[in-house]
GULUMDREN-792076 format. One record per atom (N, C-alpha, C): x, y, z; residue in one letter. Coordinates in steps of 0.2 Angstrom, whole numbers, plus 5000, padded with zeros to 4 digits. Atoms other than C-alpha are relative to their C-alpha. Layout:
XYZA/...
//
This chain:
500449945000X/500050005000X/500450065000X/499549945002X/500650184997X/500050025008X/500149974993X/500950255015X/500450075000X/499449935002X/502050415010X/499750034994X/499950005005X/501850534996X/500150095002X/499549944999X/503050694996X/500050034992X/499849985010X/502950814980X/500250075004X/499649944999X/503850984978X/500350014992X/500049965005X/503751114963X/499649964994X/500450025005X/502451004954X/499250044998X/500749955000X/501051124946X/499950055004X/500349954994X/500251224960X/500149995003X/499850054996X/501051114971X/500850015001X/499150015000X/502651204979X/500149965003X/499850084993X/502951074995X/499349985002X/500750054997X/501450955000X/500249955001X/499950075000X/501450795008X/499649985005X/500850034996X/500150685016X/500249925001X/500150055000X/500150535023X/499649945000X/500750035002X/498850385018X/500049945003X/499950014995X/498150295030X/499749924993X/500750035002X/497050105024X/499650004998X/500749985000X/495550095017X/499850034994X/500049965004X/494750235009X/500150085001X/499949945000X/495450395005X/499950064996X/500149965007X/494750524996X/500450114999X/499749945000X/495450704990X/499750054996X/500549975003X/494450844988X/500450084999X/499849915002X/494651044985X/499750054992X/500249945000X/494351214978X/500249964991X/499950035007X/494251174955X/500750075002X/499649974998X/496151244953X/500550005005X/499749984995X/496851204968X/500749954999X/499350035000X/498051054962X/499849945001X/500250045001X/497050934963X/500249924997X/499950065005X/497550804949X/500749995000X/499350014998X/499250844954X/500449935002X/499850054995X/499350714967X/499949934994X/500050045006X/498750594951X/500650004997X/499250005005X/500150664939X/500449975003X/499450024996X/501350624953X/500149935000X/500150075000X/500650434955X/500249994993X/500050035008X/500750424936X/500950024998X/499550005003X/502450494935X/500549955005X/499550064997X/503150364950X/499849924996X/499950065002X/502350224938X/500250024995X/499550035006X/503450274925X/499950044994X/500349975005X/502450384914X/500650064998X/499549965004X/503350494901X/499850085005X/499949934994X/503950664913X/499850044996X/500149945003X/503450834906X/500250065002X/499649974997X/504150974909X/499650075001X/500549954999X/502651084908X/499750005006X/500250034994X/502251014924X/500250025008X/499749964995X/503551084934X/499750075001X/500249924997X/503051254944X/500250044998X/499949945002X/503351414938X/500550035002X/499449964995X/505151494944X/500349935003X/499450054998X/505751314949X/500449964995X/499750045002X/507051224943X/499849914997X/500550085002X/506151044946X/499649975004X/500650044996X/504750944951X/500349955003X/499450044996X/505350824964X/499549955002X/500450044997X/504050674968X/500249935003X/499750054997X/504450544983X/499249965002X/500650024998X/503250394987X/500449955003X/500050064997X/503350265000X/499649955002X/500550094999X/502650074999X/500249975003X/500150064998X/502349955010X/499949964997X/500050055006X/502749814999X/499749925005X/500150045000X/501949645003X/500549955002X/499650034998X/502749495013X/500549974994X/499350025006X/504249425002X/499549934996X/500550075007X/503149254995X/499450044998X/500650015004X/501649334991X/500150074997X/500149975007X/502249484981X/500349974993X/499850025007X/502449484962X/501049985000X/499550014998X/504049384959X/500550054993X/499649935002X/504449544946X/500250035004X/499649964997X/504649644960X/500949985004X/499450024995X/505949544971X/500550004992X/499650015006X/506849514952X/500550064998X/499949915003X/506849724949X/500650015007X/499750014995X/507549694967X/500949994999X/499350034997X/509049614967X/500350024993X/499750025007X/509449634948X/500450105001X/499549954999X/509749854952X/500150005008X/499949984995X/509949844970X/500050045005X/500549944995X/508549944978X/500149995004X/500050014993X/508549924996X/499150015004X/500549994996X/507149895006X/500050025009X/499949954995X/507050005023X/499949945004X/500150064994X/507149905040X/499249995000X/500850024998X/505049915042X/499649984994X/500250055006X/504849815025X/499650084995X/500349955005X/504349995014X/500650004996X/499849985003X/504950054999X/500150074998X/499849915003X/505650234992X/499950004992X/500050015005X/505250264975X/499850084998X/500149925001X/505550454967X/500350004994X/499849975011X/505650544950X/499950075002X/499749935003X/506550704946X/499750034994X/499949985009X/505950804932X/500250074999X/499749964999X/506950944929X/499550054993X/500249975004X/506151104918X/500349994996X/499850005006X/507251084904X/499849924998X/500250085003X/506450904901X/500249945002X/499550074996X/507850774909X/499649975006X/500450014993X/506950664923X/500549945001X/499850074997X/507650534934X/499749975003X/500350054995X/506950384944X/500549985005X/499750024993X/507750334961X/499549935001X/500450054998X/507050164966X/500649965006X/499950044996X/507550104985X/500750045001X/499149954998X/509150244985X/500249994994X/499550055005X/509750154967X/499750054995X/500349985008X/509550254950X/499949964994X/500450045002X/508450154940X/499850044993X/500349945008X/507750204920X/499149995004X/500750014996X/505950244924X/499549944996X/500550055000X/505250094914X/500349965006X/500050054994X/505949984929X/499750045005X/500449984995X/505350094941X/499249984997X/500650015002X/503550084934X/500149924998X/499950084998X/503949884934X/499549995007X/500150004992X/504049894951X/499050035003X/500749954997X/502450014955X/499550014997X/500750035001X/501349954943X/499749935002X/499950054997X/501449794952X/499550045006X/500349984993X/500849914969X/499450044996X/500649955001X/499550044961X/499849994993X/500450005006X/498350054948X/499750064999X/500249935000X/497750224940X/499750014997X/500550015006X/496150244933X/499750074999X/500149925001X/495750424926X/499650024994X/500549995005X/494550504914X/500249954992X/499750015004X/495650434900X/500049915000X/500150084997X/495450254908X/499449994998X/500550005001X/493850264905X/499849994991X/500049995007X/493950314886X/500249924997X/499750065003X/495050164885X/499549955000X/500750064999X/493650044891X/499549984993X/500549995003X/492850084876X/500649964995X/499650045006X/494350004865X/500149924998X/499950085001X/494349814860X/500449965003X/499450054996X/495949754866X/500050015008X/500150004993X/495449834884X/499649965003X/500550055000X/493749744883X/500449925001X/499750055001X/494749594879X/500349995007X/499650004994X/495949614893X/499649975007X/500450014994X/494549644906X/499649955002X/500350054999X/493849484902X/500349945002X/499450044997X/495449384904X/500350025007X/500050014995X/495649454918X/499449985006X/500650054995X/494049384926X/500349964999X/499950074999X/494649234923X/500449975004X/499550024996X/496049234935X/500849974995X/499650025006X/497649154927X/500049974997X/500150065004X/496849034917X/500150034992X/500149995005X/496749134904X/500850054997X/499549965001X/498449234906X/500349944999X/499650054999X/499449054906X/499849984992X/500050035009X/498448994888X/500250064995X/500349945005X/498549174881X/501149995000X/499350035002X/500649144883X/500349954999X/499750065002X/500748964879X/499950034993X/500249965007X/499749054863X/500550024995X/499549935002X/500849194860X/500649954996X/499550055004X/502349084860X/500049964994X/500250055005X/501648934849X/499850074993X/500449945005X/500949094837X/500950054996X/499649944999X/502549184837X/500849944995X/499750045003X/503549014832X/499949984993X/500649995005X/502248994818X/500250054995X/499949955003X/502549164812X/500650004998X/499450035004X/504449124809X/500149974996X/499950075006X/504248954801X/499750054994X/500150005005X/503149054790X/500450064996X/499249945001X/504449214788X/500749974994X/499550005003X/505749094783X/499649964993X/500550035002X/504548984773X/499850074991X/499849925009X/504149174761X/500550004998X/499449975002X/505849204761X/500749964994X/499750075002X/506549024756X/499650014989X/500249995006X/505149044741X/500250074995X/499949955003X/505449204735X/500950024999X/499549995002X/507349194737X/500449934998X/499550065002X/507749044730X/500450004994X/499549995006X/508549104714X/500550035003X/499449974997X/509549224725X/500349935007X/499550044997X/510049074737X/500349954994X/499650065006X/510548934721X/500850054999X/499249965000X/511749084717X/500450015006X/499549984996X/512449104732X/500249945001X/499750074999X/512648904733X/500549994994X/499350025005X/513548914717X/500750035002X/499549974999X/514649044722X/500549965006X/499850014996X/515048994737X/500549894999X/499850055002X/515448804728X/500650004996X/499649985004X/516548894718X/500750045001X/499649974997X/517448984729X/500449925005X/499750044998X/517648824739X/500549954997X/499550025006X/518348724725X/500850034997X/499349965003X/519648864719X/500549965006X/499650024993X/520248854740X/500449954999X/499750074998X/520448674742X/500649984994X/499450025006X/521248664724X/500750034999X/499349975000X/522648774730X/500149975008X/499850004993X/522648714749X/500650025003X/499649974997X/523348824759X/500149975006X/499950054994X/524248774775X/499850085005X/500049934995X/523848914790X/500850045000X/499449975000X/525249034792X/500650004993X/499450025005X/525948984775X/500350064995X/500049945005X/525849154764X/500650035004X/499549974996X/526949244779X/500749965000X/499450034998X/528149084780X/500350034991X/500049995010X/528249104757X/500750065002X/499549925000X/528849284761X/500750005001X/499350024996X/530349244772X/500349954995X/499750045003X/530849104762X/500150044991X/499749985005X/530749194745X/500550074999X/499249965002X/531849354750X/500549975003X/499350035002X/532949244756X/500549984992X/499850055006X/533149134739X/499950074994X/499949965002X/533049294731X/500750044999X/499449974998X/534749364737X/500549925001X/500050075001X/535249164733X/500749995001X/499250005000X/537149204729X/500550035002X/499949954994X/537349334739X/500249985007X/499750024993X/537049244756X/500349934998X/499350055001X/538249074746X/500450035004X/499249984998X/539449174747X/500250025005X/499949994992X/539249254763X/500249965007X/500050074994X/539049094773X/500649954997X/499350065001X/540548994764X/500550054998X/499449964998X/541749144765X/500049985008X/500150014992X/541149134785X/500449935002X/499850064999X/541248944784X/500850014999X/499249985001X/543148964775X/500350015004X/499749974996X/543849064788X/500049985009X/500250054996X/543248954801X/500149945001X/499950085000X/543448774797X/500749984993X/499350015006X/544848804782X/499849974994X/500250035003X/544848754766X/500749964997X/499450045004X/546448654763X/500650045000X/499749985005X/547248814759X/500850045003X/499249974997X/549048924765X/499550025008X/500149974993X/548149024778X/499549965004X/500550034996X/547548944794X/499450015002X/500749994997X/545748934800X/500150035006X/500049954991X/545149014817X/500149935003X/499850054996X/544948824822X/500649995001X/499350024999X/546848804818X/500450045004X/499449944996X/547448974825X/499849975007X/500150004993X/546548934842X/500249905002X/499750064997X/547148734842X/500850015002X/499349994998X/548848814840X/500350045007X/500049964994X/548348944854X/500149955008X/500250064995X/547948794867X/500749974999X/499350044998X/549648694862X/500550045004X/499449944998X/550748844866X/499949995008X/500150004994X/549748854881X/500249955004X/499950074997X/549848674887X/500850004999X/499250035003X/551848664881X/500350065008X/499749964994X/552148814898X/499849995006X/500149994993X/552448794914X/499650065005X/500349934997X/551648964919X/499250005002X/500749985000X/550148964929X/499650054998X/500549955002X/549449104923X/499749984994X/500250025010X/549549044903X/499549945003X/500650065001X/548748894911X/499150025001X/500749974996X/547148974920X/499850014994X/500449985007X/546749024900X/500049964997X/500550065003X/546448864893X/499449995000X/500849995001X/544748854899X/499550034996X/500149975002X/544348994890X/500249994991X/499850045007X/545348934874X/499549944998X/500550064999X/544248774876X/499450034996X/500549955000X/542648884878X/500050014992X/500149955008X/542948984861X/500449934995X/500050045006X/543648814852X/499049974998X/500750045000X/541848734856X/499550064998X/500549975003X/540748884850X/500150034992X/500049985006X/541748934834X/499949934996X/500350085005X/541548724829X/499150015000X/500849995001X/539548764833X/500050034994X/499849985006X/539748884820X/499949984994X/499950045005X/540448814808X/499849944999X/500450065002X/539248654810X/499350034997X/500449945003X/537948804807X/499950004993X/499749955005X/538648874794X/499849934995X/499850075006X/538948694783X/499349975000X/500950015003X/537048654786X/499650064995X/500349955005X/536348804781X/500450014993X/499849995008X/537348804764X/499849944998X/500250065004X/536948624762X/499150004999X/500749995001X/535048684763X/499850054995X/499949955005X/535448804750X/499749994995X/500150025007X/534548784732X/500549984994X/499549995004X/535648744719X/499950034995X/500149955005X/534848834707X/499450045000X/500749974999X/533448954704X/499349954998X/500850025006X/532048824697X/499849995010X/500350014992X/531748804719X/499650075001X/500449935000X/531448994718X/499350014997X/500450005004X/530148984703X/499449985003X/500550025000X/529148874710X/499850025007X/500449954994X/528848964728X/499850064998X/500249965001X/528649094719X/499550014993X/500650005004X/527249034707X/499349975008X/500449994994X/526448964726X/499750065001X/500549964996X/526349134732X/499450044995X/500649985005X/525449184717X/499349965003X/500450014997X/524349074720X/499550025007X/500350004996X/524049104738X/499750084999X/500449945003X/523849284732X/499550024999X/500450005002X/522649264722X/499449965003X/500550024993X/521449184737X/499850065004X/500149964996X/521949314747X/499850064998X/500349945004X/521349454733X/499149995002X/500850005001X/519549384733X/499749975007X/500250034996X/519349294749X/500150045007X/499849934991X/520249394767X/500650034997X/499449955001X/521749484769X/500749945000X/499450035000X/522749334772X/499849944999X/500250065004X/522749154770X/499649955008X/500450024995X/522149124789X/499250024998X/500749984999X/520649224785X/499749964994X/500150035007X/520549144767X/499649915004X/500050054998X/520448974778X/499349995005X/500749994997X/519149044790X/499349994995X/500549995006X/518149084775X/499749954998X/500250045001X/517948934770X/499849955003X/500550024993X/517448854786X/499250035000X/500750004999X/515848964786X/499849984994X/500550045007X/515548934767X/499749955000X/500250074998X/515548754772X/499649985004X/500650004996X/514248784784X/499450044999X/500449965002X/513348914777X/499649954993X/500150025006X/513248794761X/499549925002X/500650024997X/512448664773X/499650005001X/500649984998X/511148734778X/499750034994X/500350005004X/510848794762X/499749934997X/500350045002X/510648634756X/499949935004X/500450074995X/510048524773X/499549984998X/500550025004X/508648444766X/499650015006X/500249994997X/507948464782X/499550075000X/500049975001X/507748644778X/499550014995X/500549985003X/506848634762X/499350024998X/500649985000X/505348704758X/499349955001X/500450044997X/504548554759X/499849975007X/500150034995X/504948514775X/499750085006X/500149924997X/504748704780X/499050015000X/500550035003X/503048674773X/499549965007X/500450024992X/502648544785X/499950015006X/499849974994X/503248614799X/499650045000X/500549945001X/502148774797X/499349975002X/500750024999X/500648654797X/500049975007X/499950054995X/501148564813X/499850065004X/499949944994X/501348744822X/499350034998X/500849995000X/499648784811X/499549985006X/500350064998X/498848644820X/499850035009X/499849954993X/499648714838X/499550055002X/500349924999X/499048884838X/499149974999X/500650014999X/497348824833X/499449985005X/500250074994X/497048694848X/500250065005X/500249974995X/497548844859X/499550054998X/500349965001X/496648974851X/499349975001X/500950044996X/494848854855X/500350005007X/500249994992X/495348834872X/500050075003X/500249964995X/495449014875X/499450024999X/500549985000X/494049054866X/499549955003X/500450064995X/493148904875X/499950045008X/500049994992X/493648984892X/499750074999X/500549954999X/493249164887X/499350014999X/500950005001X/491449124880X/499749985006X/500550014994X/491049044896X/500050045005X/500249964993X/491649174908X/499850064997X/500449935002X/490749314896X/499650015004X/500649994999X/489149274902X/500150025009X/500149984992X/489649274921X/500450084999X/499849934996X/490649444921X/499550054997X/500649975001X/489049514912X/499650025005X/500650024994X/487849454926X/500450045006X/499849984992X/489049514941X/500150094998X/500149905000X/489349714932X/499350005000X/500849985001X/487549694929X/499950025008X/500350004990X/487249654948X/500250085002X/499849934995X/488349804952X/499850104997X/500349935004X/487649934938X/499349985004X/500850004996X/485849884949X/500250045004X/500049954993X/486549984963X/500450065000X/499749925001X/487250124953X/499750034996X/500649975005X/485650174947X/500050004994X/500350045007X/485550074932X/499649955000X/500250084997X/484649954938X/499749964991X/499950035006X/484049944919X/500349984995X/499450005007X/485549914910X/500349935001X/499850034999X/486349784909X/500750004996X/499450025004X/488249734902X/500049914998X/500050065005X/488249614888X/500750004998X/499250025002X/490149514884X/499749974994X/500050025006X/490049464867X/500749944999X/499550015003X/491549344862X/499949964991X/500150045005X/491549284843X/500550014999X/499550035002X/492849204832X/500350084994X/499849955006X/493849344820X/499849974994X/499949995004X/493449364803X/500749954998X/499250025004X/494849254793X/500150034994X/499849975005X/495349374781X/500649994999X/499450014999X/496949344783X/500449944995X/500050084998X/497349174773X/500850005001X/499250034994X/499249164780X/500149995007X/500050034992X/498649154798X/499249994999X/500450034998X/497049084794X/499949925004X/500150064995X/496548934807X/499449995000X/500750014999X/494948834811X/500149985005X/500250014993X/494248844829X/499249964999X/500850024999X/492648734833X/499650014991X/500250035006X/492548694813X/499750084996X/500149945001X/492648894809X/500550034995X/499349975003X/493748974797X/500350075004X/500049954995X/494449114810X/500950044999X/499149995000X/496349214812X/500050025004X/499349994994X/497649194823X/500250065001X/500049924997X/497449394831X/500649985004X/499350014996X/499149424842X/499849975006X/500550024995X/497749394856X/499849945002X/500450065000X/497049224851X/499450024993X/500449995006X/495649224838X/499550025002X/500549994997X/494349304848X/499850084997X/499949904999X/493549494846X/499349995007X/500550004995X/492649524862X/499650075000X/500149925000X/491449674862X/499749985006X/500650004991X/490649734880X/499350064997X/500549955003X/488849804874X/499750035007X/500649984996X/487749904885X/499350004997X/500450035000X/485849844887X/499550055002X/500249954998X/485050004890X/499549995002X/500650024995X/483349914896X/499749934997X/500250085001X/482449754896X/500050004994X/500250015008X/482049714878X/500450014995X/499849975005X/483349814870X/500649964999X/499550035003X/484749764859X/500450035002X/499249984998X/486549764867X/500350064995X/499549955003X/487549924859X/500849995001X/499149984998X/489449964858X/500150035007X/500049964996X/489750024873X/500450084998X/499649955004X/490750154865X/499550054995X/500449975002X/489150194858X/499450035002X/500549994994X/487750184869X/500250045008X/500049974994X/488650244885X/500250095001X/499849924999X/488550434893X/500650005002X/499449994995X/490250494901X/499849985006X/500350014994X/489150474917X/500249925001X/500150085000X/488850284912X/500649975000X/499550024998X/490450254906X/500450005005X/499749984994X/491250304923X/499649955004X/500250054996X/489850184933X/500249924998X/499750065003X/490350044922X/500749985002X/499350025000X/492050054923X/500249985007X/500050014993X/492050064943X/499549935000X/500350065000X/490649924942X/500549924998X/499850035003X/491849814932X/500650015006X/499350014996X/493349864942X/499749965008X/500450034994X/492249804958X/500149934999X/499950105001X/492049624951X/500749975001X/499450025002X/493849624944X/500249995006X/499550024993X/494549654962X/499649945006X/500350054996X/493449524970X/500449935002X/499550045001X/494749384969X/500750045004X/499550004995X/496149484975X/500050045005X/500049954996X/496649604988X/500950035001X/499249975000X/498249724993X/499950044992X/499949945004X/498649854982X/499650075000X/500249934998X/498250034979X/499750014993X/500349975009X/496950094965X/499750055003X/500049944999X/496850264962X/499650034993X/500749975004X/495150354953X/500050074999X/500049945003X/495350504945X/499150044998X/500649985000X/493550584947X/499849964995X/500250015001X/492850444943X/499249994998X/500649985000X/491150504945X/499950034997X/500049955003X/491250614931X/499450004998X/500749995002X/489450664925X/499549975002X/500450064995X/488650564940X/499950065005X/500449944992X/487450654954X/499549975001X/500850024995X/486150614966X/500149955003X/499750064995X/485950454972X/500649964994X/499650075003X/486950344958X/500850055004X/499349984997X/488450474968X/500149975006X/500250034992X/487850394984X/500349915000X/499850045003X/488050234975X/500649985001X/499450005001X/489650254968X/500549995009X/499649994995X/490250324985X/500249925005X/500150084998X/489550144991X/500549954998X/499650045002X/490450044981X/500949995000X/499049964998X/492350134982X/499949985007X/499750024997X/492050084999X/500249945002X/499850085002X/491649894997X/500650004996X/499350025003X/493149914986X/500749995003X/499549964993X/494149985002X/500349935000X/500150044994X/493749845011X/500649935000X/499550055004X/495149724998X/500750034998X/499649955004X/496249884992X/499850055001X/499949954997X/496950014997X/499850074996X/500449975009X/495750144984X/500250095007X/500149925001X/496150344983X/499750044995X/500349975005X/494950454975X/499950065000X/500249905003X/495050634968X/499250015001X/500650005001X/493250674969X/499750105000X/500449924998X/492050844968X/499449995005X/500749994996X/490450764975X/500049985007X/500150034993X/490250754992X/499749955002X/500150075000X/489250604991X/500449955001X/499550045001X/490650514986X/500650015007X/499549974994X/491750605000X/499949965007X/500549994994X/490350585013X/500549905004X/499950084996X/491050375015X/500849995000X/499350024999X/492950385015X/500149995006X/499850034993X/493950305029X/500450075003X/499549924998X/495050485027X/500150034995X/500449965005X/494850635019X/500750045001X/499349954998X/496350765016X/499550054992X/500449925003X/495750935006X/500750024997X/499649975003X/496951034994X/499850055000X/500149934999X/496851214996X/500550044999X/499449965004X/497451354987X/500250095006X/499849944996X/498551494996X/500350084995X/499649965003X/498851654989X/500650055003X/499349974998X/500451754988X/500649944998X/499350035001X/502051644992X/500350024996X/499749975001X/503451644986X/500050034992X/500349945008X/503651784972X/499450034998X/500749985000X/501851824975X/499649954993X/500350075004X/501451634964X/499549985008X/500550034994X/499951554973X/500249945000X/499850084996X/500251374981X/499549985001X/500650034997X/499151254988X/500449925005X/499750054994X/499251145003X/499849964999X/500250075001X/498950965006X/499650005009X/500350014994X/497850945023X/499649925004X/500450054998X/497250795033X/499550035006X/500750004996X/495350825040X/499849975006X/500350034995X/494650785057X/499550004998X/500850015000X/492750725059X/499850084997X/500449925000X/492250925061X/500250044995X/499849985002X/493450995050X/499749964993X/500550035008X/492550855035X/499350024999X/500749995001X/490950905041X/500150094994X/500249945002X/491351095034X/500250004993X/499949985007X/492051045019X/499649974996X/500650025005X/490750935012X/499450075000X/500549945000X/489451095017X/500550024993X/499849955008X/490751185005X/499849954994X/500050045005X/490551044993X/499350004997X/500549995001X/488851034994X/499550074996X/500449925002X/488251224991X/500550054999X/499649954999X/489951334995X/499850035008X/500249964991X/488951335015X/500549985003X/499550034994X/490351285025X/499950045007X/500249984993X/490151415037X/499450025004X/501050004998X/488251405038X/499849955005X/500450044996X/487351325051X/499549944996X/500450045004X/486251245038X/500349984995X/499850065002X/487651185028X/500449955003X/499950064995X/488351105041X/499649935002X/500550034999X/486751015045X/499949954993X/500050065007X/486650945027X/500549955000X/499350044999X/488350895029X/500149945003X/499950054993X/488250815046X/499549954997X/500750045002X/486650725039X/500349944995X/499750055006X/487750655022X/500549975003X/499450024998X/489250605034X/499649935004X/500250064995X/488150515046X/499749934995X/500350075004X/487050415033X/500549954996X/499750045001X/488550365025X/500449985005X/499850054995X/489450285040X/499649975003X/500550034997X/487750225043X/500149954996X/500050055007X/487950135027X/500449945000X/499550035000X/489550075030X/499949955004X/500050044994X/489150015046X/499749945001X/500450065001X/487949895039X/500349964995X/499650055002X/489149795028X/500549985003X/
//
């Protein structure tokens, strides 16, 4: 339940705050006073788009804070705890909730959820879980098909929310098979060609197969064998001078075997201490020169070794022109070719088997689309009978609410389906169209409601429907935007009747003008407009009412008698009768 609600710089609303007790609570005031503010507010903590026209006049931002009582941990929505743990709101030691949105004059808003900055659709996750908010504009909706629809799956508890997502999904896998299925048909000249290509491209590949890293090793090997005669003679001059060739002048090995003798032939310790090192440099210039006489012996003997590395790299070249940058990526490539060319031609895939498949998932969607239409036809009738029951005691006693469900029109023939031996289509909903008619008197034929209903009606309707709806559950906060709009006398008395039976499950807030309606609230708080403040801008307060303090505003409400003796008397008369009222349910 909402138990907190803090606003500042919103409309006529520099600072107001109120706190909301159980029950029922309504909120009244002067036309002008800021009224619907307290609504804005609630709609901009579930998430609604911020406006900036909104904010006060002279302030920087509108700042709205609300705090909930959220439900034991098992039995709220398990969205909530999700939204929870996923940004890292925090829940205050006495199990409530903080939840506020900034909206700055030049347009920018933020959400706060729990201390944590949050995008404001996740806030309004969270908060349309705790509040509901029904406003003149709620009403309009009522009159729209898909609400209609909605409002009748929701009588049904989750029966009809479990088949309408097993739907959805089986609908939705449907709709792909048939996607690829157009796409298979109408591209099959552009797939054959791409199977060609792609067969002709693998064929070149493999007919040059490249090795990984082979183009980069090509390189190295052919500016070697290029410079051919150059590094001979390099390496067996080296060699020469090293290991000797036979000829007058000694090698390094001979100079340094002659060094070692010399050495070994003297007594002198000093000369001997350098043997080891003579040693040393004989064993590293023979490495060398074991070096040296491989590598020449790995040599080419003539150019035709060059020609043919050097007609490979062409080759590989000519891969890596058409295919990647190099001949790994060239190798890559034909990896996916060789799997892209799969699936092009899985037989699995084929259009015959795409074909079948399509009718399998036909099949699917159909078998749910009767069961939900089987479950909505049967609860039409009841949630007819129970708004009916409750338009009797909001002085309609002759109306009735008629639920229609029939099969859609198949015009469609790519999502046509037969339900109950019907040619019908697969709507993103199910294949149902549900109209709610009103029955304006015994005998008379059901209308649109859209057609038939006054503003007045449509407002008793929607509360009457809302009544049923919450019958099944309880907890939460719904919030009525003068709901009573074009309603007076007794069906006000009514109404006022019914928002409190509504109390009695959920915690209901109502803006209201008519006293009637005010007369039965659990608690009453008043907006009132101040003039002057700052800058000489008018303001307006948020107040919570005592018994005495109710009785003077319903007089005002009444007539404008508040400080009359005789609108007092009217007052105290519509206060008492409704808590007389209450007291008997």
């Amino acid at each position: 339940m909402l138990e907190e609600l803090s606003i500042r710089g919103l409309g006529v609303l520099e600072s107001a705050s109120a706190e909301f007790a159980p029950g029922f609570t309504v909120l009244t005031g002067e036309t002008g006073a800021g009224k619907t503010m307290i609504v804005t507010s609630l709609r901009l903590l579930s998430g609604a788009r911020a406006d900036a026209g909104r904010v006060r006049t002279g302030d920087e931002k509108a700042v709205v804070e609300g705090r909930f009582r959220l439900p034991a941990a098992g039995e709220r929505s398990a969205l909530i705890d999700d939204v929870l743990e996923s940004t890292g709101a925090q829940i205050d030691d006495d199990d409530t909730l903080i939840a506020a949105r900034t909206v700055n004059a030049d347009g920018r808003s933020r959400a706060h959820l729990g201390g944590r900055s949050v995008p404001a659709a996740t806030l309004g996750d969270v908060t349309g879980e705790l509040l509901a908010i029904h406003g003149q504009n709620d009403q309009l909706r009522l009159a729209r098909p898909d609400q209609q629809r909605a409002a009748l799956d929701r009588f049904t508890g989750t029966k009809a929310a479990d088949l309408l997502a097993k739907y959805r999904k089986a609908r939705t896998a449907w709709l792909e098979t048939l996607d690829e299925l157009d796409r298979r048909r109408a591209d099959s000249r552009e797939i054959a060609q791409e199977a060609d290509r792609l067969r002709f491209g693998l064929q070149e590949i493999e007919a040059v197969a490249p090795e990984p890293g082979e183009d980069a090793d090509l390189v190295a090997t052919v500016k070697r064998l290029t410079d051919l005669e150059d590094l001979r003679a390099a390496a067996a001059g080296a060699h020469r001078i090293i290991a000797g060739d036979g000829g007058i002048e000694p090698s390094v090995v001979e100079g340094l075997g002659s060094v070692r003798s010399l050495l070994e032939s003297s007594d002198d310790a000093a000369l001997a201490d350098l043997l080891p090192r003579v040693a040393e440099a004989l064993a590293v210039v023979g490495d060398v020169g074991d070096e040296l006489s491989v590598y020449l012996a790995g040599l080419p003997s003539d150019a035709q070794d060059l020609d043919a590395l050097l007609s490979r790299q062409a080759d590989l070249k000519l891969l890596t022109r058409k295919y990647a940058a190099d001949i790994d990526g060239v190798i890559a490539w034909a990896d996916e070719a060789r799997a892209r060319l799969a699936r092009i031609e899985d037989p699995e895939g084929s259009i015959e088997e795409l074909e079948a498949k399509a009718g399998r998932e036909r099949e699917k969607v159909a078998e749910l689309a009767g069961k939900l239409h089987k479950l909505r036809a049967g609860a039409a009738g009841k949630l007819g009978g129970k708004v009916s029951a409750e338009l009797a005691g909001l002085a309609m006693g002759g109306s009735e609410l008629a639920v229609a469900v029939d099969l859609l029109p198949g015009e469609d023939d790519r999502l046509a389906i037969t339900v109950d031996g019907h040619r019908t289509q697969a709507g993103a909903d199910g294949a149902d169209r549900v109209e709610v008619g009103l029955v304006a008197h015994q005998g008379a034929r059901p209308l649109p409601i859209a057609k038939s209903a006054s503003g007045g009606e449509l407002s008793r309707v929607m509360l009457a429907l809302e009544v049923v709806l919450a019958e099944p559950d309880s907890g939460g906060v719904m919030v009525f935007d003068e709901v009573d709009a074009g309603v007076g006398g007794a069906a006000a008395v009514q109404i006022g009747a019914r928002l409190a039976r509504l109390a009695a499950r959920h915690q209901v807030i109502v803006v209201t003008h008519l006293p009637q309606v005010a007369a039965f609230a659990d608690n009453h708080l008043v907006i009132g407009k101040v003039g002057g403040g700052a800058a000489g801008r008018q303001t307006s307060t948020l107040t919570a009412l005592d018994r005495s303090e109710r009785v003077a505003e319903l007089a005002r409400m009444l007539a404008g008698l508040g400080d009359s003796d005789t609108g007092r008397a009217h007052a105290e008369e519509l206060l008492e009768t409704a808590e007389a009222t209450r007291a008997e349910r």
